[in-house]
GUZA-854690 format. One line per 2 residues: their letters; for each residue y, z, x of N, C-alpha, C. Coordinates in steps of 0.02 Angstrom, whole numbers, plus 32768, in hexadecimal, padded with zeros to 4 digits. Each point is the difference from the previous one (the first is absolute). Example, Ala and Ser with C-alpha at 12.3 -4.5 7.8 and 13.67 -1.06 7.14 Angstrom:
// GUZA-854690
as	7EE4,8186,8294,803B,8000,7FD3,803C,8000,802D; 8035,7FDC,7FEE,803B,8003,802A,8037,8025,7FD9
***
This chain:
// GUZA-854690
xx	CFEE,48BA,3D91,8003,7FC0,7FDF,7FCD,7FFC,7FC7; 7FCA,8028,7FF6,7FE3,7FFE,7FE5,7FF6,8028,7FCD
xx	801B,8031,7FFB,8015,8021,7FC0,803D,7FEB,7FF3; 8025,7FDA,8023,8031,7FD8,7FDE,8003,7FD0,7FCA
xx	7FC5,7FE2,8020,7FDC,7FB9,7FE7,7FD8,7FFD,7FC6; 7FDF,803F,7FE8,7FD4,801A,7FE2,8010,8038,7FDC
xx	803E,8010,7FDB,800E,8041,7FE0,7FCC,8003,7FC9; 7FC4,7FE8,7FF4,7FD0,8016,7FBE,7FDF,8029,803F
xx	7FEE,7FEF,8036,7FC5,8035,801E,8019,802E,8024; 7FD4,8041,7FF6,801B,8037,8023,7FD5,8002,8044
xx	8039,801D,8035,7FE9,8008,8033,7FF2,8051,8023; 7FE5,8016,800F,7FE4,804B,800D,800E,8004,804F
xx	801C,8026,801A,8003,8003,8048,7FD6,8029,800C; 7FE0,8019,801C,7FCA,8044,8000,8016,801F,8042
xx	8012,803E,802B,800B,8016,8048,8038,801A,8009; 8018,800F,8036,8052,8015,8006,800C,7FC1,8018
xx	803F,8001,7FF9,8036,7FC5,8014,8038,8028,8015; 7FFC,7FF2,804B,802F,7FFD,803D,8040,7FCC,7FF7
xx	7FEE,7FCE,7FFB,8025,7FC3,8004,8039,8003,7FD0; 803E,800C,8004,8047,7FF4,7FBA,7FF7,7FC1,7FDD
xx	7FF1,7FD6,8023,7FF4,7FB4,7FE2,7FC4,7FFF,7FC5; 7FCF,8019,801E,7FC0,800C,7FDE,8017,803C,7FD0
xx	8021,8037,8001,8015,801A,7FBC,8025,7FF1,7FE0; 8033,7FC5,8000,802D,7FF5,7FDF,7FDE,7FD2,7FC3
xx	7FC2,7FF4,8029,7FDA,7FD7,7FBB,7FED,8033,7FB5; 8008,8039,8001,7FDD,802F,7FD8,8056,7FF9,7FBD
xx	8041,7FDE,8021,8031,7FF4,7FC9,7FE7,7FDA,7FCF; 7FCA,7FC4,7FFF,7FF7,7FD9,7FD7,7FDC,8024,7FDD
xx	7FF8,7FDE,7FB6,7FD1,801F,7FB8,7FBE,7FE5,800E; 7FFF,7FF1,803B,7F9D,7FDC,800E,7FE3,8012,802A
xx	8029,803B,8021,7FCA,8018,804D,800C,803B,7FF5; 7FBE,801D,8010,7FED,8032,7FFB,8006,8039,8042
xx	801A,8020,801D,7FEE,801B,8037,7FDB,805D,8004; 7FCA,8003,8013,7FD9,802F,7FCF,800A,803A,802D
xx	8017,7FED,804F,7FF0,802B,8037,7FA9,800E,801C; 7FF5,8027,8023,7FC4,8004,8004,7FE8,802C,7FC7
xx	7FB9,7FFB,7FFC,7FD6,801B,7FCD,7FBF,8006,801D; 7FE4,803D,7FF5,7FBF,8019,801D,7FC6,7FD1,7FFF
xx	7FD4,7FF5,802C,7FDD,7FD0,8004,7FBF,7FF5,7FD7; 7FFE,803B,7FE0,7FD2,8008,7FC1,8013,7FCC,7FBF
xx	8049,8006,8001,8018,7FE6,7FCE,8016,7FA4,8004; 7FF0,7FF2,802D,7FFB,7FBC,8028,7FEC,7FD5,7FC4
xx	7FB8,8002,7FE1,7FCE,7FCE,7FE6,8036,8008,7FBD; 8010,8023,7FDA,802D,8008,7FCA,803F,7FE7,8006
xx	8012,7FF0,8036,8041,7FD9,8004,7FE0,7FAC,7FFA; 7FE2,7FFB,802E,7FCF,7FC0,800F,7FF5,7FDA,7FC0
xx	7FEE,8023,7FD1,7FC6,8001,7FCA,8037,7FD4,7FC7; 8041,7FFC,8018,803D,7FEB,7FD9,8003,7FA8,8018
xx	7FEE,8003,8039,8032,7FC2,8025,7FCC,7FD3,7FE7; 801E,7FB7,8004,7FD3,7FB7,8003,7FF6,7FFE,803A
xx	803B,8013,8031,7FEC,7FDB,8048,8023,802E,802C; 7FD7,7FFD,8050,801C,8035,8024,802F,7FDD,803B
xx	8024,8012,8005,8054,7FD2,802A,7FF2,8031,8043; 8009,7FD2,802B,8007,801A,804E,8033,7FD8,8022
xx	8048,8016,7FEB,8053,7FD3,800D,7FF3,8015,8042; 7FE8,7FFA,8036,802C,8018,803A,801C,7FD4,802F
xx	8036,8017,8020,8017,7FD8,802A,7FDB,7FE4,8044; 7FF0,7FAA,7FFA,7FE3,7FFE,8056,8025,8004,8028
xx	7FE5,802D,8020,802C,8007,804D,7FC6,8018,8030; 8013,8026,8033,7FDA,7FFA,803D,7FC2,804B,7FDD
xx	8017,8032,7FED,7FF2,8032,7FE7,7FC6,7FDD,7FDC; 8025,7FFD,7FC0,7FC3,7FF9,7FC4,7FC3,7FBA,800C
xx	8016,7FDA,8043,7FD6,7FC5,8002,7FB2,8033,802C; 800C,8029,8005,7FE1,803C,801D,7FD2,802B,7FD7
xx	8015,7FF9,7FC4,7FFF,8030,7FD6,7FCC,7FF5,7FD1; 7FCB,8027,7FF8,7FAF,7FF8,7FD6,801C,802E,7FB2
xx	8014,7FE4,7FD0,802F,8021,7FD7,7FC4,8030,7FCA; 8006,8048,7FFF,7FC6,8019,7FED,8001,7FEA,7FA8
xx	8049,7FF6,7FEC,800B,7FE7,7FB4,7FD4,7FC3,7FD5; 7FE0,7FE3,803D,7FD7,7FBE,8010,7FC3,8017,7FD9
xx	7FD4,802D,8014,7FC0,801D,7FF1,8007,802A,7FC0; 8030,8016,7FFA,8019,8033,7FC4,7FEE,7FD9,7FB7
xx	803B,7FC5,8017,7FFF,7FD2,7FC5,7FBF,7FCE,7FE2; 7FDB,7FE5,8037,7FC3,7FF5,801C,7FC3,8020,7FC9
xx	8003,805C,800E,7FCD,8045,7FE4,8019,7FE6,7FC7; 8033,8000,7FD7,8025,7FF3,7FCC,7FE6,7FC0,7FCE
xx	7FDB,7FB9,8032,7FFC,7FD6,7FC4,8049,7FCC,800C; 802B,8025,8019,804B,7FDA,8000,7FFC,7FB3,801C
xx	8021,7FC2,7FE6,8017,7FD8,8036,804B,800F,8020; 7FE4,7FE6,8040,8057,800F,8023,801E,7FD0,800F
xx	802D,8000,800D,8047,7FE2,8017,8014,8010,803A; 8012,7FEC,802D,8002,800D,804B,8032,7FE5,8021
xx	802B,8020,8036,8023,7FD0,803E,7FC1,7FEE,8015; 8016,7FD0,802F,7FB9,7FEC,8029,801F,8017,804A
xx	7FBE,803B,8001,7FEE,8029,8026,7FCD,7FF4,800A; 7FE0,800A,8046,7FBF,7FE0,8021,7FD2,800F,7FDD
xx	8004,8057,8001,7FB9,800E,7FE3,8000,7FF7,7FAF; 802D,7FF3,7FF7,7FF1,7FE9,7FB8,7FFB,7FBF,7FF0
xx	801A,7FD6,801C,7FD1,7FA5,8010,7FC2,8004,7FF6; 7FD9,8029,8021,7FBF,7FFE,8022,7FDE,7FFD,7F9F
xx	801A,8017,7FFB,7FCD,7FF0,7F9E,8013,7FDE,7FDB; 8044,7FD0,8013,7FF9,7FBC,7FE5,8025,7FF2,7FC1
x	7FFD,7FD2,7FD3,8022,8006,7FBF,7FF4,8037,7FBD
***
């Protein structure tokens, strides 16, 4: 919905994507899907974005889930964007 909503901003997927749903997003002219990329090369992807997106779905799993993308973006300077996921509540607006 949101690269729907927003065709001026590009969106970068960074990782593999398992999910068909989640690749079918890579048809639009605004998402990016990069696959994974060596973790050296992390801060250079980073170094692009305004803001670091953590879409995930709540469910029983990820309400579980201490998302390491959290700290990444964090090292980075980034603000994020978040489901609300516990441990990511815990730091607030």
């Amino acid at each position: 919905d949101a690269a729907l909503g927003r065709p001026e901003w590009i969106f970068r997927l960074i990782g593999r994507v398992e999910n068909p749903e989640v690749a079918s997003l890579g048809d639009l002219p605004n998402v990016e899907l990069t696959g994974e990329v060596p973790f050296h090369e992390l801060p250079a992807h980073l170094a692009e974005f305004d803001v670091g997106l953590i879409p995930f779905r709540v469910n029983e799993l990820t309400r579980a889930t201490n998302p390491i993308k959290l700290y990444e973006y964090f090292a980075c300077g980034l603000p994020v964007v978040s489901s609300a996921l516990p441990e990511v509540l815990q730091f607030g607006d």
